[in-house]
C-alpha positions as CSV (number, residue, x, y, z in Angstrom):
1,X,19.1,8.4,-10.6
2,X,17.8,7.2,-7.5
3,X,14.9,4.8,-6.1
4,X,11.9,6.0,-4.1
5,X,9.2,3.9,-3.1
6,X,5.8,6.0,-3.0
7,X,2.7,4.6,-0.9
8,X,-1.1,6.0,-1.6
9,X,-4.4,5.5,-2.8
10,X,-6.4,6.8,-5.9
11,X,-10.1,6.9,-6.6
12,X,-11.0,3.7,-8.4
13,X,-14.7,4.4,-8.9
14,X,-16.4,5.0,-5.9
15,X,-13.2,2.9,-3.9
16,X,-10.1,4.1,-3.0
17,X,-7.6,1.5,-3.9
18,X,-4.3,1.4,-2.1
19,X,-0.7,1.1,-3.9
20,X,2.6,1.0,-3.4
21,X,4.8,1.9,-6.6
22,X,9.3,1.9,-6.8
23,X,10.0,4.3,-9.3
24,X,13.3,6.1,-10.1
25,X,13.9,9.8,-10.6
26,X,16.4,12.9,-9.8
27,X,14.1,14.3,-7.1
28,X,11.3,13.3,-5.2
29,X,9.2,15.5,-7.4
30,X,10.0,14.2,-10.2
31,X,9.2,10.6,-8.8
32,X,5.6,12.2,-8.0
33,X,5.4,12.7,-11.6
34,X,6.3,10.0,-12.7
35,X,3.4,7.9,-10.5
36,X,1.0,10.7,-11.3
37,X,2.2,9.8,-15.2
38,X,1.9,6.2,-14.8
39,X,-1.5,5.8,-13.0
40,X,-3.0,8.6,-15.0
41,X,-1.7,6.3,-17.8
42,X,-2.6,2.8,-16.5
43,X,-5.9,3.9,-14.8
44,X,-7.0,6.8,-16.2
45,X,-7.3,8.3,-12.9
46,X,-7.1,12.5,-13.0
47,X,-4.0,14.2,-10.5
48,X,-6.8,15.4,-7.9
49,X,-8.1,11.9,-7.1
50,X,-4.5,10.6,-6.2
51,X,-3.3,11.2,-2.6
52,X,0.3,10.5,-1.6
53,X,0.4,9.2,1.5
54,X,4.9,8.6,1.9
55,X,7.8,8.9,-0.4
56,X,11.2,7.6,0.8
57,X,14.0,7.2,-1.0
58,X,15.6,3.9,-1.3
59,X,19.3,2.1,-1.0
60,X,20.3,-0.3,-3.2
61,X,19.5,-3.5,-0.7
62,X,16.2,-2.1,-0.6
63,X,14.8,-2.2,-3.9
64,X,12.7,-5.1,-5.1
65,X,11.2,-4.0,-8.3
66,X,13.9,-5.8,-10.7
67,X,13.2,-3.1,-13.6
68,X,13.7,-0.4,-11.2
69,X,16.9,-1.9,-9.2
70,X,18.6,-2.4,-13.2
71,X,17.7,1.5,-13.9
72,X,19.7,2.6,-10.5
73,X,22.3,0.7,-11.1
74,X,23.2,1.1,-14.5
C-alpha cells in the first residue's frame, strides 16, 4: 500500500470548504475513492460537488496521519 495526500474542496452548503486528507491505497485512483467514500460518508456530500485540486504520493518521512503511517508500514 502506499500513502497519498489529496488537497480539495467540497460543497458544504452554499461554502466550499477546503481539506486536506492522507489516505492509503494501490493507485491513485483508488485513493480518489477512498476520499470520495469517506466524505460522502462523513459529510454527506455527493461525488459532483467534490473537486480535487492535487494528489501526491507520499514517503515514509512524510506522513503525519499516525493511522495512516501504521497502515503503510505494516
Amino acid at each position: 500500500m502506499k500513502a497519498y495526500r489529496i488537497e480539495g474542496k467540497f460543497l458544504m452548503g452554499k461554502k466550499w470548504q477546503p481539506f486536506v486528507k492522507e489516505v492509503i491505497g494501490n493507485s491513485e485512483d483508488e485513493a480518489m475513492e477512498r476520499i470520495f467514500s469517506i466524505l460522502g460518508s462523513r459529510h454527506r456530500v455527493k461525488r459532483r460537488m467534490i473537486e480535487i485540486a492535487s494528489i501526491k504520493e507520499l514517503s515514509k518521512d512524510e506522513i503525519e496521519d499516525a493511522v495512516v503511517k501504521y497502515m503503510v508500514e505494516k
